[in-house]
C-alpha positions in Angstrom: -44.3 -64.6 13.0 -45.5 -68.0 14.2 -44.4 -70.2 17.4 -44.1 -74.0 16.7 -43.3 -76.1 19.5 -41.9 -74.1 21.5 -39.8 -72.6 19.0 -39.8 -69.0 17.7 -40.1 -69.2 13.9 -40.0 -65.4 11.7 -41.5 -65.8 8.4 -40.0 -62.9 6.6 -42.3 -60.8 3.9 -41.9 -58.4 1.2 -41.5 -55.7 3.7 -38.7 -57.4 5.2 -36.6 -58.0 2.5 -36.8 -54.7 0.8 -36.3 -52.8 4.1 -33.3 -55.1 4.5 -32.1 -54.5 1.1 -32.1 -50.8 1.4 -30.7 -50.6 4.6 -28.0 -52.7 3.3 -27.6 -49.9 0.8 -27.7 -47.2 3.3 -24.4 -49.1 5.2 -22.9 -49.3 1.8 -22.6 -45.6 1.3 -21.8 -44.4 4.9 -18.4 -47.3 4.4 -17.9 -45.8 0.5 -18.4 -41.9 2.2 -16.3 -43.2 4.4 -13.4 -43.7 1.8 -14.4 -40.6 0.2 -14.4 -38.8 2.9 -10.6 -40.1 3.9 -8.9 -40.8 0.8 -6.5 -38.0 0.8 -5.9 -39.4 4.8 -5.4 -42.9 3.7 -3.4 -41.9 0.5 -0.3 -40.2 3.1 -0.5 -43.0 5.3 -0.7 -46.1 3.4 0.4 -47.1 0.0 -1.8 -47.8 -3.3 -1.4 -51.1 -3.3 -2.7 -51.1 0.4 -5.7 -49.0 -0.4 -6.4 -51.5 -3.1 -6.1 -54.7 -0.4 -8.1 -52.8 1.6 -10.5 -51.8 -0.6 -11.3 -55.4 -1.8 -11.5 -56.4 2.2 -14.9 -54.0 2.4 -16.1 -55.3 -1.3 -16.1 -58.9 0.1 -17.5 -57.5 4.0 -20.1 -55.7 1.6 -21.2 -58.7 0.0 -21.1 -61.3 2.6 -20.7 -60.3 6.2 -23.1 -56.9 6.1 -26.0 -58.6 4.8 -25.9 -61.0 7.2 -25.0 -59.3 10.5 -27.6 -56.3 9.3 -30.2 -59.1 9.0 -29.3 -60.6 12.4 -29.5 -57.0 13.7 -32.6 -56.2 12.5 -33.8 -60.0 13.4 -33.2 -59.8 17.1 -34.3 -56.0 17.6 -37.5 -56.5 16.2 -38.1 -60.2 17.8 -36.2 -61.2 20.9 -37.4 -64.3 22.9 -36.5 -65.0 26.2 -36.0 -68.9 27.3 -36.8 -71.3 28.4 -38.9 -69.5 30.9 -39.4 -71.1 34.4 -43.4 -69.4 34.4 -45.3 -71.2 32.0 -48.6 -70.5 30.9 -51.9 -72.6 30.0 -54.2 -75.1 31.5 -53.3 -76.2 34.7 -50.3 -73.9 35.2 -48.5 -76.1 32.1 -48.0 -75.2 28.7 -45.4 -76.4 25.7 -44.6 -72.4 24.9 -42.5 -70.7 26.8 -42.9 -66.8 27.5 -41.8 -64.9 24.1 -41.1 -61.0 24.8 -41.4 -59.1 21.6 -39.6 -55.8 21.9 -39.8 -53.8 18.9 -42.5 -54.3 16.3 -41.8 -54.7 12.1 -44.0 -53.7 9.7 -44.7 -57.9 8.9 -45.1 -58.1 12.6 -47.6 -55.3 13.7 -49.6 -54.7 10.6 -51.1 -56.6 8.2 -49.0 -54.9 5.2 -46.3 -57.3 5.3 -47.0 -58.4 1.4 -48.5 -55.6 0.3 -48.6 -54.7 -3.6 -46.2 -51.7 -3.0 -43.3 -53.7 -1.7 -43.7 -55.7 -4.8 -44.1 -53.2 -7.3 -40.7 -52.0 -5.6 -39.1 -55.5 -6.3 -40.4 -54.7 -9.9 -39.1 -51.3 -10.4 -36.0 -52.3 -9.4 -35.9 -55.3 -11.4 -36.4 -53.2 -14.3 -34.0 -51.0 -13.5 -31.5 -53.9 -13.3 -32.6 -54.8 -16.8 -32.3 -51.3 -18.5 -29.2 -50.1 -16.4 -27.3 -53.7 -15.6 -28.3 -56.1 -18.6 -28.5 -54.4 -21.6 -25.4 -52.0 -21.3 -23.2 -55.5 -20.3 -25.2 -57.3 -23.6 -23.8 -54.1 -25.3 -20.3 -54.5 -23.9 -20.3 -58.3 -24.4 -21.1 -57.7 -28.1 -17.7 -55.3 -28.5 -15.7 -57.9 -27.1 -16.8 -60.1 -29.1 -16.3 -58.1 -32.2 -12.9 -57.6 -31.0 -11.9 -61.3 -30.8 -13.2 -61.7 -33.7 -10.9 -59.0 -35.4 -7.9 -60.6 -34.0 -4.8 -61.9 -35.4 -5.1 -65.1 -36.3 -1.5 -65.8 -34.4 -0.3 -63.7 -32.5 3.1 -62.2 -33.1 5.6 -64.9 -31.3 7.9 -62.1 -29.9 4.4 -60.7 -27.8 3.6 -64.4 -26.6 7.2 -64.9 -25.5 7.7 -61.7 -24.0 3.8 -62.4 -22.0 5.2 -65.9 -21.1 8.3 -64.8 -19.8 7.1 -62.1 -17.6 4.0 -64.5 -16.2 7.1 -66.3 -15.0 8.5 -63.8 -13.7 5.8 -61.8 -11.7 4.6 -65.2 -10.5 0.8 -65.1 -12.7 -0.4 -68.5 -12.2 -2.7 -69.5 -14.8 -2.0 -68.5 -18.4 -3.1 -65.2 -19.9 -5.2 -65.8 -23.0 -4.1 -62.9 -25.6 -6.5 -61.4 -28.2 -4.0 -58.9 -30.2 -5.9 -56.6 -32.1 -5.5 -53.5 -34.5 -8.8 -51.5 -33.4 -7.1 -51.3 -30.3 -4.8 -48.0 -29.2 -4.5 -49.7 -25.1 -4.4 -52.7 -23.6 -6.6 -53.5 -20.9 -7.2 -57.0 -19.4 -10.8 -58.8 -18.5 -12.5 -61.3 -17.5 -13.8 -63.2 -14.3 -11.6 -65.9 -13.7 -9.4 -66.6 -16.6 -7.8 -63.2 -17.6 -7.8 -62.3 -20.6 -5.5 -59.3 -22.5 -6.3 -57.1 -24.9 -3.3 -55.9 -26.7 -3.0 -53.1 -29.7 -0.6 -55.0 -32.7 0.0 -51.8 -33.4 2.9 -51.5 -30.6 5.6 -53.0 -32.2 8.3 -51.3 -29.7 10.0 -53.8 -27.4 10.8 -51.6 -24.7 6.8 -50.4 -24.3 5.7 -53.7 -25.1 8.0 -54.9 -22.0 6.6 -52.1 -19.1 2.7 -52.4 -20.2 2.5 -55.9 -20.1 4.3 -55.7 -16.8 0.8 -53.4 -15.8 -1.3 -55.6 -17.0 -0.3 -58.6 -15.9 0.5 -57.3 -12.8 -3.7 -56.9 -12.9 -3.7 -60.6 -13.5 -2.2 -61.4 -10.7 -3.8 -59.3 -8.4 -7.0 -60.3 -9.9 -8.3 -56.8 -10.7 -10.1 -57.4 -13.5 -12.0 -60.0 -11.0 -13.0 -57.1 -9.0 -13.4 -54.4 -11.3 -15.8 -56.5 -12.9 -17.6 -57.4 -10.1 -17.8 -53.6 -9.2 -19.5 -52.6 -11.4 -21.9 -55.5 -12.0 -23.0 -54.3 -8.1 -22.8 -50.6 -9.9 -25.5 -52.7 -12.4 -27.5 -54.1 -9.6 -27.7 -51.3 -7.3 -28.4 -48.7 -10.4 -30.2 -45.9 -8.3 -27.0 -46.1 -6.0 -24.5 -43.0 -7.4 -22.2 -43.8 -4.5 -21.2 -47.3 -5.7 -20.2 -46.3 -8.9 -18.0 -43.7 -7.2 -16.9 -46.4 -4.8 -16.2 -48.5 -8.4 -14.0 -46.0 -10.1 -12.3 -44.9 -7.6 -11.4 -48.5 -7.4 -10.4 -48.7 -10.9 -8.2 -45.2 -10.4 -6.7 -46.8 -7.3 -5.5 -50.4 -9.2 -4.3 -48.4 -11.6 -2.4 -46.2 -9.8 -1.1 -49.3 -7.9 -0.1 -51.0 -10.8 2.2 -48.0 -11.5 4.0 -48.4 -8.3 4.7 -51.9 -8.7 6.3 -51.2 -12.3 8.4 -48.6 -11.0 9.6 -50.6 -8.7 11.6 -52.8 -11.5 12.5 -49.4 -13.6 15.4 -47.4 -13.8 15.1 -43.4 -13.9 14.9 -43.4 -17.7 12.5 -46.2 -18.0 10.3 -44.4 -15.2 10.5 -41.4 -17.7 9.8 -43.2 -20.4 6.8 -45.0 -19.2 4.9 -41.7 -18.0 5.2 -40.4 -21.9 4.3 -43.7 -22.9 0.6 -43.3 -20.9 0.7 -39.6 -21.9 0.7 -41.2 -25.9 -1.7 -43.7 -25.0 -4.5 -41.3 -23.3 -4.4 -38.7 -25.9 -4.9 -41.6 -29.0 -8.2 -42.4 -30.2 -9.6 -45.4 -29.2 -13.6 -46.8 -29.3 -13.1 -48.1 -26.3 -12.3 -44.4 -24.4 -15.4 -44.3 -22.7 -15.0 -48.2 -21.2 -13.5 -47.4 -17.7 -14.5 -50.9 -16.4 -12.7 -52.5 -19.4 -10.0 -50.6 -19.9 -9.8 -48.8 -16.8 -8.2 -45.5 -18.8 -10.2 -42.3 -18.4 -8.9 -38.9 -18.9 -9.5 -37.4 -15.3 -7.3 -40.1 -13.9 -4.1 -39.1 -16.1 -3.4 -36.4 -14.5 -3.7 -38.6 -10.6 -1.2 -41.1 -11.9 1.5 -38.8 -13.5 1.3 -37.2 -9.6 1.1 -40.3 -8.2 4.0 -41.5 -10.3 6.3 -38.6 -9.4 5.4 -38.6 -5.3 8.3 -39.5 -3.3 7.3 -42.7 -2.0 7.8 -42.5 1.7 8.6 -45.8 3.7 5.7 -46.5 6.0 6.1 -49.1 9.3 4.0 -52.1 8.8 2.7 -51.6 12.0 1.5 -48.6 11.2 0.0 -49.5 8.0 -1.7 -52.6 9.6 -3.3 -50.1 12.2 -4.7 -47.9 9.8 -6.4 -50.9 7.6 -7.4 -52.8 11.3 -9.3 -49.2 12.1 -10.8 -49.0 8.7 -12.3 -52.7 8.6 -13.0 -52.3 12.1 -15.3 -49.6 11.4 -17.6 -51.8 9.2 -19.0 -53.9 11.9 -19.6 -51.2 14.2 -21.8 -49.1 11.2 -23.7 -52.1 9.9 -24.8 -52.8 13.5 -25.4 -48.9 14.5 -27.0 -48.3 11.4 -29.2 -51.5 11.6 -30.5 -50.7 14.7 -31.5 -47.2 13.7 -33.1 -48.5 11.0 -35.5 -50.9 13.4 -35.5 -48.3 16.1 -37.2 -45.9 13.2 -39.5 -48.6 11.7 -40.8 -49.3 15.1 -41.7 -45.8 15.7 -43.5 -44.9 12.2 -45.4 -47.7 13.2 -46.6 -46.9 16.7 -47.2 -43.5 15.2 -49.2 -44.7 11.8 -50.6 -48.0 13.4 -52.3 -47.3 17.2 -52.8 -50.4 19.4 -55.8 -52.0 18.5 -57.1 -51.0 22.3 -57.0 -47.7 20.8 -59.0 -49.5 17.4 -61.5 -51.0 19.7 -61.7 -47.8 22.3 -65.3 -46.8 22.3 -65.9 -49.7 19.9 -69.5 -51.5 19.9 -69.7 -54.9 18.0 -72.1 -54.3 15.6 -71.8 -58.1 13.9 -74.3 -60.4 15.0 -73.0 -63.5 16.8 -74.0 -67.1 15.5 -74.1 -70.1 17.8 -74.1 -73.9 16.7 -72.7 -77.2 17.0 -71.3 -78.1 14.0 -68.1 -79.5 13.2 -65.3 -77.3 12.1 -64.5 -79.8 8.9 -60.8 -79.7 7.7 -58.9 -77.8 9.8 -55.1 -76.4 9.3 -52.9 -75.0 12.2 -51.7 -71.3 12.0 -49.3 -72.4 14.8 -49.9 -68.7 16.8 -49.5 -68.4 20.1 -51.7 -65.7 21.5 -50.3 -63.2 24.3 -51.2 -59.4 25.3 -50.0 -58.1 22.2 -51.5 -58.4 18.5 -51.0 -61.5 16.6 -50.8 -60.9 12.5 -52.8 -62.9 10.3 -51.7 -63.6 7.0 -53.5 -66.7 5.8 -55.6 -67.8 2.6 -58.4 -69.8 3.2 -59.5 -72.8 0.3 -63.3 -72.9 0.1 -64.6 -74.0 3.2 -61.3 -74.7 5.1 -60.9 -73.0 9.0 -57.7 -72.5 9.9 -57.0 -72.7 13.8 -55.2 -69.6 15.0 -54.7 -71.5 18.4 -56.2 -74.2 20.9 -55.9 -72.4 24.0 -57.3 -72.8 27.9 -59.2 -68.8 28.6 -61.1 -67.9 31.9 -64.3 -66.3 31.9 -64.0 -62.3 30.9 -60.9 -63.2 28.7 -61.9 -61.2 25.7 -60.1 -62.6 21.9 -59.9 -59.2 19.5 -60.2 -60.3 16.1 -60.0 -57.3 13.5 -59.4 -59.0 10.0 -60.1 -58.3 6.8 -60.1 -59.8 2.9 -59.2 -58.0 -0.1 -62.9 -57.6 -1.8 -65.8 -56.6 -0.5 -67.2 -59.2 -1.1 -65.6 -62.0 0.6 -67.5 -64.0 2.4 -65.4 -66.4 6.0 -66.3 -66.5 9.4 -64.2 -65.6 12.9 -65.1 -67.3 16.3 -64.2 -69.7 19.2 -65.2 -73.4 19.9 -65.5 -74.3 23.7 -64.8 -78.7 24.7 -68.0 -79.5 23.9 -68.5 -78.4 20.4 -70.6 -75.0 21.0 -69.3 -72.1 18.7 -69.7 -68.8 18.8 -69.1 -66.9 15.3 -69.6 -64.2 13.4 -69.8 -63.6 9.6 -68.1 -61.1 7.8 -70.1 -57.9 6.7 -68.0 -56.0 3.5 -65.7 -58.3 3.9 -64.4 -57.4 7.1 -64.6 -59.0 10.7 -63.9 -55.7 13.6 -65.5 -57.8 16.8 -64.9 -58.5 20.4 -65.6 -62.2 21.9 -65.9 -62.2 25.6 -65.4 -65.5 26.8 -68.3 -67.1 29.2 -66.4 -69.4 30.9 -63.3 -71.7 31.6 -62.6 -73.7 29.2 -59.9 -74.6 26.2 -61.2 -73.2 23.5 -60.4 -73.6 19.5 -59.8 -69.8 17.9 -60.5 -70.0 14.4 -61.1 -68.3 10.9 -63.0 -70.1 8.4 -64.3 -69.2 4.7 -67.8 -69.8 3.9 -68.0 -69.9 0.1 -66.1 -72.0 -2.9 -63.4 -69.8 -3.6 -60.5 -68.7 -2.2 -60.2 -65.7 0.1 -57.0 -64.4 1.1 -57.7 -62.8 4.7 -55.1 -60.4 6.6 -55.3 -58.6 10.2 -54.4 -59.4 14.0 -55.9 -61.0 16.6 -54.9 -60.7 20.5 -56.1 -61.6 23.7 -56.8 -59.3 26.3 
């Protein structure tokens, strides 16, 4: 966290992001539990093809608005500024920063852990994951399609087209339907992002169960399901140690389906609705290489058995006041458990840090310097701001210093007795900077690190503005972490 005229500015670490990340995660499975939990509930209440709307409503909340009201969330419970204050602070009762309150503390924040290795070997592990669970299987998938375009008919039987073109017509698809009719095929299914494509078996030849499932497939077109179910489980593929988003995914899948049904009912007569429930029946129990594909084909034999009882379930006519209730509850609900749920998750962070990382009073309690301090009068050299202001709590330090460089943590007007805490460290042993204070007229008081670490108190010995800074000592660079606080 710096402060740059006046201004608050958060630089977020590694320990920021991943924390946000996985409490994104967490808020995704108490919203999918959430449908788990109350499918049967929502399933009286509200139609299929309402569960589905409803259902893409939280996968677009998911991936836009949870991320960023979680991160605002977690933002202003962890750094809260209060402004512009009418007490100002600094030499002669003036200063350009205002009073910043900082009411809950964040692992960047309050220790110096904010980039450590293990957040990054995290960011690795999951990477790799994504790679071996995500990539690969969707390389795999990628090549079957594109065996299967390649075993296509070279033209496509003119009836098919026809009957595809007239029906696009008439269920009101938009853009053209690319067909791929193909004789390794025993179902169709459609895919793609944003063209949709159909997969059709040449082998149907029938022009009555040509007509009804083309009118569920392209009904998918239109409602863009093979959009979604796509992008399902390419979050399935990113979020790999997540179980509950591939449940949230097929159940997804089972629900378009299901909806799909309905709407092709809808435009059938008794004997047609008959005749189409054998037809899936046939289709389910052929063999087909594609079987275990659910996000391609969306067929899977545990969902049979939902849609022939879906299919045979008196629809009853709901009010649409009633259904607009039960979907304004349901995505009114996902605000109210990304911000609870964000909050928790900073309430808890600040706590395992009070409870792993004391106040460095408590560090210092008891505490003799044991480094001996320096004095000369010798010019700092290049200099570069840290932009800190220092208050009563613990500033962190997260710099790296290039050969000789000091960096200023601030330029501030102390009284005499004022004591600057400065408890820093490098990441060998052996690195060599320096910590102290420069007073108007050029005297500094410093001290040199011993093991690579600076633990030391600087009393100050009178008033005066005084430069704070940290400076290396040798050629290389030395990447030095810690806080620093006035008391």
């Amino acid at each position: 966290m710096t402060f740059f005229e006046g201004e608050l500015m958060i630089l977020w670490r590694l320990s920021d992001l991943v924390l946000l990340f996985f409490t994104g995660v967490l808020i995704q499975n108490i919203l999918f539990l959430l449908f788990a939990g109350g499918r049967k509930f929502l399933e009286k209440r509200i139609s299929m093809c309402s569960i589905r709307r409803l259902m893409k409503l939280v996968l677009w909340y998911s991936l836009i608005f949870l991320p960023v009201i979680a991160g605002i969330v977690m933002l202003k419970a962890t750094y809260t500024r209060f402004g512009p204050s009418t007490k100002w602070i600094g030499k002669g009762g003036e200063s350009e920063y205002p009073l910043i309150y900082v009411d809950l503390e964040s692992f960047s924040y309050r220790t110096a852990y904010g980039n450590h290795w293990i957040f990054l070997l995290i960011l690795g592990v999951w990477m790799a994951g994504v790679l071996v669970k995500g990539i690969l299987p969707c390389l795999r998938t990628h090549r079957v399609l594109k065996n299967l375009q390649r075993s296509k008919e070279v033209q496509p039987d003119p009836a098919l087209v026809g009957m595809i073109r007239r029906l696009e017509r008439e269920l009101g698809v938009r853009r053209e339907v690319e067909i791929i009719e193909s004789p390794l095929l025993s179902v169709p299914f459609v895919t793609g992002w944003f063209r949709s494509r159909l997969y059709f078996p040449s082998q149907i030849r029938d022009e009555k169960a040509r007509r009804l499932l083309l009118l569920h497939e392209l009904t998918h077109c239109r409602r863009w399901d093979g959009f979604y179910r796509r992008l399902l489980f390419l979050l399935g593929d990113l979020y790999w140690f997540n179980p509950f988003m591939n449940l949230f995914a097929n159940y997804f899948t089972e629900v378009s389906e299901m909806a799909c049904d309905d709407e092709v009912l809808e435009k059938c007569s008794v004997s047609e609705q008959k005749f189409y429930a054998k037809l899936l029946v046939s289709l389910e129990t052929g063999e087909d290489f594609l079987r275990p594909a659910v996000a391609l084909t969306g067929h899977a034999e545990s969902g049979l058995e939902r849609r022939l009882k879906n299919m045979m379930k008196k629809e009853k006519k709901r009010s649409k006041w009633s259904v607009m209730l039960v979907m304004a509850v349901v995505l009114g609900m996902c605000p109210l458990t990304t911000v609870s749920a964000a909050s928790g998750v900073s309430v808890l962070q600040d706590k395992i840090i009070k409870m792993t990382f004391p106040d460095i009073e408590e560090e210092m309690n008891g505490f003799q310097n044991t480094l001996t301090e320096e004095v000369d009068f010798e010019e700092l050299g290049e200099t570069r701001e840290l932009g800190i202001h220092l208050g009563a709590r613990n500033e962190t330090i997260d710099t790296t210093l290039k050969g000789t460089e000091a960096v200023v943590v601030e330029t501030k007007s102390l009284k005499k007795g004022d004591k600057i805490h400065f408890s820093i460290w490098g990441d060998k042993t052996t690195d060599q900077f320096r910590a102290g204070c420069k007073d108007s007229s050029g005297k500094t008081v410093s001290v040199t690190a011993s093991e690579g670490e600076i633990f030391h108190i600087f009393t100050i010995p009178k008033d005066d503005t005084y430069i704070l800074f940290i400076q290396g000592i040798s050629a290389g660079n030395v990447h030095v972490t810690g806080r620093v606080a006035l008391k």
